[in-house]
C-alpha positions as CSV (number, residue, x, y, z in Angstrom):
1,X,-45.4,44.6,34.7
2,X,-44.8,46.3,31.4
3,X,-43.6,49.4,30.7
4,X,-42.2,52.1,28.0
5,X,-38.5,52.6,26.8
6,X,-38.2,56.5,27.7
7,X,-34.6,56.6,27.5
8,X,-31.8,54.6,26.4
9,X,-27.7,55.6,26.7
10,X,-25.9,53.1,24.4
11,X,-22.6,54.5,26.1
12,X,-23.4,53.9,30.3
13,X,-26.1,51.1,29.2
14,X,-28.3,52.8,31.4
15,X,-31.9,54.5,31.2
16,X,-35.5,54.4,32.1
17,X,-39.0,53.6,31.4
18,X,-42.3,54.6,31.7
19,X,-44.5,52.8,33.8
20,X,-48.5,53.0,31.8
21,X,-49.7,55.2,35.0
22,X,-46.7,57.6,33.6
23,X,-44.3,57.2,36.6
24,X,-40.7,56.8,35.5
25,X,-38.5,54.2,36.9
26,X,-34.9,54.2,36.1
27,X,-32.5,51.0,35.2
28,X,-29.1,50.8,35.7
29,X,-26.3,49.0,33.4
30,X,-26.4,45.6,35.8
31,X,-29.7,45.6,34.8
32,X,-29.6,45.7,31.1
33,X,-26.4,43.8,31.0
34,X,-28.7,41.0,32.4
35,X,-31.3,41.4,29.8
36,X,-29.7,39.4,27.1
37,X,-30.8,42.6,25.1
38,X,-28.2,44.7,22.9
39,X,-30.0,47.9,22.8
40,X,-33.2,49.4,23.5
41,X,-35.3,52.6,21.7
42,X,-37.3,55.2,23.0
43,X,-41.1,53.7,22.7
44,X,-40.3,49.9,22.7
45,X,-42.1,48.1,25.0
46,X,-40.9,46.1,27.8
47,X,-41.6,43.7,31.0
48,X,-40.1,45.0,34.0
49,X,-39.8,43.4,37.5
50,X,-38.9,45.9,40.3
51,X,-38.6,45.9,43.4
52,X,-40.3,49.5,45.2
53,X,-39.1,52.3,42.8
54,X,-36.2,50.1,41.6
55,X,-36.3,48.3,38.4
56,X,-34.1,44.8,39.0
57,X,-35.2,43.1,35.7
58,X,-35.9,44.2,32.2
59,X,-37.0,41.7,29.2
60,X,-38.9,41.9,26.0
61,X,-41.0,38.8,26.1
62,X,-39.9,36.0,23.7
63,X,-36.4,37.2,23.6
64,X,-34.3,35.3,25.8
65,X,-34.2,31.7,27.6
66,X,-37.1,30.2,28.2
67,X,-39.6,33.0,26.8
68,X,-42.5,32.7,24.3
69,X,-44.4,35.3,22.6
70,X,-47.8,33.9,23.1
């Protein structure tokens, strides 16, 4: 699913996105941390899995193991 950076807090490594129907969905720091990402900005897009209301994975496509950008 992708998704909209909408906030980003380089000190708790936490913050959420915005889903394209507008709902926001928060991420924690477990979540980033397992990104493989350093940092994120408002208005970067991103692929989220989640699981209900809960985001549980958070990627830009082609950056990481195993991704392409196709």
């Amino acid at each position: 699913m992708q998704a909209t950076v909408h906030t980003f807090d380089e000190q708790t490594r936490s913050g959420s996105v915005l889903l394209d129907d507008g709902r926001e969905r928060p991420f924690d720091a477990e979540v980033f941390g397992q990104s493989a990402l350093r940092h994120l900005r408002s208005g970067q897009r991103v692929s989220i899995e989640a699981a209900g209301e809960v985001v549980t994975r958070l990627r830009v496509v082609g950056i990481g193991p195993g991704e392409r950008i196709d």
